[in-house]
N, C-alpha and C positions, 0 to 999 in steps of 0.2 A: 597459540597464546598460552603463556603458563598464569596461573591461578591467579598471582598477586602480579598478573602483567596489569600496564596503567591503561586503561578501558577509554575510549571520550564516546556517548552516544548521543549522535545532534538528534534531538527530535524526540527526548526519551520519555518524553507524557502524551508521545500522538500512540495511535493502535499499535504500529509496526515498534515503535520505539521500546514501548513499554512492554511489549512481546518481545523483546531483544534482552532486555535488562532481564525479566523476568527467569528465560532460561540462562542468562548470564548467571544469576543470582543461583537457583538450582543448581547448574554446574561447581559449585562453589567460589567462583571468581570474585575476588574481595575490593578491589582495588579501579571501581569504579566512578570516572566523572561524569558530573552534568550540569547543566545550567538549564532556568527559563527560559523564557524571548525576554523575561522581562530583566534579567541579568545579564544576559547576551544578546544583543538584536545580528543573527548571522547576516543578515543584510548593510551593514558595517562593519566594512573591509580595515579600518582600524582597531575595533574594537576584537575584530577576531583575531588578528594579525598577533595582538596582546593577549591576547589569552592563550594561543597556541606557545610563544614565548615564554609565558607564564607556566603553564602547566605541564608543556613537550609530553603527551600522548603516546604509546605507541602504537596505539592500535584506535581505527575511526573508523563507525559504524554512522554511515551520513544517512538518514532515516528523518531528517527535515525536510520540512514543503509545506507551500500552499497548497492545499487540497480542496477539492470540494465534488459534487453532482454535475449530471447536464447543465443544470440554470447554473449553476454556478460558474462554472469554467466558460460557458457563453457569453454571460451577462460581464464577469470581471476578466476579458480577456489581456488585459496593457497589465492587473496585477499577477496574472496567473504566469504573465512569461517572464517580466521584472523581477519579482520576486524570488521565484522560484529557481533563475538564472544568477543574482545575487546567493544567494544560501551557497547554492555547491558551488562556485567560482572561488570566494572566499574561501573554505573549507579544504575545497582539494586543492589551492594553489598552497595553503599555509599548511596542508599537509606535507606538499613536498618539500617547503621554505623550514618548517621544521623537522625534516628526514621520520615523517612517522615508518616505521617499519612496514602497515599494510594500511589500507583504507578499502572501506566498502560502499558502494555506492546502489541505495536502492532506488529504481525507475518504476515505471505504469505499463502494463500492459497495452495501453493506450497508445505508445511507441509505433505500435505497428501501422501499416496501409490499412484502410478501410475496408479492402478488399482484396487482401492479403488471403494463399489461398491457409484452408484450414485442416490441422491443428496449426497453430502458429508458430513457425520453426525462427532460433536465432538467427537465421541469413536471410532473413525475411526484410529485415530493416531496408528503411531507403531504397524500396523496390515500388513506391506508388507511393500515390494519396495518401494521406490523415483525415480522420474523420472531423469534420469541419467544427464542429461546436468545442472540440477540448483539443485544438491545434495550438493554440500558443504550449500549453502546458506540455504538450508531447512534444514539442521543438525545443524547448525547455529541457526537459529529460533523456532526448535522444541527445542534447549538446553534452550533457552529462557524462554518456556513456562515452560520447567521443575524447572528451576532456583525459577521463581515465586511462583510456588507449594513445593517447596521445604523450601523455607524461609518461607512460609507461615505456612508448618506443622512444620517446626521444632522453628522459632521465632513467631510466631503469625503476621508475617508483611502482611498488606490487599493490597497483592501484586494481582492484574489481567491481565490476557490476553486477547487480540482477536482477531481474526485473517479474515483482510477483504479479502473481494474478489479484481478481476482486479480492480483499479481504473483509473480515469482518470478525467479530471478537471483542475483549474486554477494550474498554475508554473508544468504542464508535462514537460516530458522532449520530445521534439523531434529531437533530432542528430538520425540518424540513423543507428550511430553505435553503438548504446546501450539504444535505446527507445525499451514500449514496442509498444505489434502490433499496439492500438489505434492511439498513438500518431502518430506512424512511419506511418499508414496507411493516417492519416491527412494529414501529409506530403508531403507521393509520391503521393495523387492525386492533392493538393494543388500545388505543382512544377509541376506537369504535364498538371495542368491547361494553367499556366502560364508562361509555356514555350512550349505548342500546342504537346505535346509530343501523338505519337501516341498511345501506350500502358503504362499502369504501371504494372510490378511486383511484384507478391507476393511470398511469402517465402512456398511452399510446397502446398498440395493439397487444402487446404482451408476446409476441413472436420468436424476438430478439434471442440469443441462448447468451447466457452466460456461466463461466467456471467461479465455482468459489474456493477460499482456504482460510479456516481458522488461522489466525495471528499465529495462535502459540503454535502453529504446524509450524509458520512461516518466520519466526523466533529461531527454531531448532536450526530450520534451515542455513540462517544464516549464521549461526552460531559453527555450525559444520562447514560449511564453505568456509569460512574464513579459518578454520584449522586446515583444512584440508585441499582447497583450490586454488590455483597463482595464474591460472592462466588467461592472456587475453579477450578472449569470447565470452562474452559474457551470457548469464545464465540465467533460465526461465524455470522460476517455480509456481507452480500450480500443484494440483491434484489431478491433471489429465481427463475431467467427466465435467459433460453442464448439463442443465439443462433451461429452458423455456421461462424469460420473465414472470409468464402468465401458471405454470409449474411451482417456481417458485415460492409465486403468493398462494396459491393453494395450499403451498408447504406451508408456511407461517401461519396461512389460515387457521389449519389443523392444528400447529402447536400452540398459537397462541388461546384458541378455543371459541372463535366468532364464528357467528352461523347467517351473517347475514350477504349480501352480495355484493359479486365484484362488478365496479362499471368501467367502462374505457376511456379517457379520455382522449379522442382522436387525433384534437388538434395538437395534441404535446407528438415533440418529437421518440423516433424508435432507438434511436444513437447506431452504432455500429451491428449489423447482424446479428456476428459471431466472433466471440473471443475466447475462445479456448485456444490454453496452452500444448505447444508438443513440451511435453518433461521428459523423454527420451535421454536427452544430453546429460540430466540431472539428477536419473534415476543411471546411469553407465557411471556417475561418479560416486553413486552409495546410498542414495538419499529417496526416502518417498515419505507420501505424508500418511497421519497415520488416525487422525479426526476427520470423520464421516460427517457430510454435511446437516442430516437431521439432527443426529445426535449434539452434534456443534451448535445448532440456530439453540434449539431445547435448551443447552447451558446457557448461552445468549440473555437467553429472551428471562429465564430466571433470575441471572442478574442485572438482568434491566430491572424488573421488576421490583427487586429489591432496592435499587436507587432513587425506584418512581415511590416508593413507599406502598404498594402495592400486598396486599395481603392475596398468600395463593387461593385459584379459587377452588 
């Protein structure tokens, strides 16, 4: 991409999006599009069809979706796969209807078998199960990837994937009835702080390992794949380390500064084990990350803080 190439990033106020623009903008790259949903609804195949027309792009960083937690993706599963199958259908069909030069397509870690073995390697895919609660969404995102591979063999379009790990980082979501654990974990010790509350609850046994990666890691990243990677296979970033839901919240515990106790709540489900990434492939092509995860939650949780209005203590 050169400087004042013409930019379109679908999704550019979610986490990943706005961590895409963000190092866009740093790298000096000027010549940046966007729209709202409430300008653009990507789930209207006309409406995008016209703006692709309108504006011929050469470069698309597809970074839209329905996202959401466990309850979320359980509870809305008919709009988790609609939707979400709408967004990239429209986007990478009108990318190739208007010859964009590249497109980027970002996926969930979530892609993978349930029981896929661990670290989680790309040729893993379509080798077992999905974990049953966020199965539309990942049927959703693996169609994705195939869409891309697909246009690729059949038009030659330099369509790529990749698929990060948990993120988290500036514009998370934390409602808690559709954040993931990160955020939601900020949250209940952050209110529990500050409203002296004896204990906080957690959702299941706290066993489960999970990988994290600050946004702006996961920004750079794809900022550098897309100069520098064309090829098929698509690519898993992460940071390569988890650990332990139940780790986690001790972590947050710590930074956020509550002293009171963690409880379990049984009956909620554990989700998938283990989800750490193998970055192997994606560290052979140049790239690691370079924000440690305390140090990241700490920035985090500061600017949370500062949006909750929040005076330090």
């Amino acid at each position: 991409m050169d400087l004042n190439s013409k930019i379109y990033i679908a999704g550019h106020r979610g986490m990943v999006g706005s961590a895409i623009m963000r190092n866009l903008e740093k790298k000096g790259f000027t010549n940046i599009i966007t729209r709202t949903s409430a300008e653009l609804d990507l789930r209207d195949s006309h409406s995008v069809n016209a703006f692709f027309c309108e504006e011929k792009p050469e470069y698309v960083f597809l970074a839209a979706a329905k996202v959401g937690g466990i309850q979320a993706n359980n509870i809305y599963r008919a709009d988790f796969i609609y939707e979400n199958l709408m967004i990239q259908n429209n986007v990478i069909h009108n990318s190739y209807l208007s010859a964009v030069k590249k497109l980027m397509f970002l996926g969930s870690s979530c892609i993978y078998p349930k029981l896929a073995p661990q670290p989680l390697k790309e040729e893993s895919l379509l080798t077992g199960l999905l974990e049953e609660t966020n199965e539309p969404y990942a049927i959703a995102k693996i169609a994705g990837i195939k869409m891309c591979e697909s246009y690729k063999r059949q038009y030659g379009c330099n369509f790529i994937s990749v698929m990060p790990t948990n993120m988290y980082g500036p514009n998370d979501n934390y409602n808690l009835n559709n954040s993931h654990v990160l955020p939601a974990l900020i949250r209940k010790f952050h209110d529990a702080k500050e409203n002296n509350l004896p204990f906080v609850e957690m959702w299941g046994t706290g066993k489960p390992m999970r990988e994290f990666l600050h946004a702006d890691d996961l920004g750079d990243a794809c900022v550098y794949l897309m100069n520098t990677y064309d090829g098929e296979k698509f690519v898993n970033i992460g940071s390569g380390t988890d650990l332990t839901i139940k780790d986690l919240a001790l972590l947050v515990q710590k930074i956020v500064g509550y002293v009171g106790e963690i409880k379990h709540d049984l009956s909620k489900p554990d989700g998938t084990p283990r989800k750490l990434m193998d970055v192997s492939f994606l560290h052979s092509l140049g790239w690691k990350h370079k924000i440690e995860l305390e140090g990241g939650i700490t920035i985090v949780y500061d600017d949370f803080k500062k949006k909750e209005g929040v005076k330090a203590w």
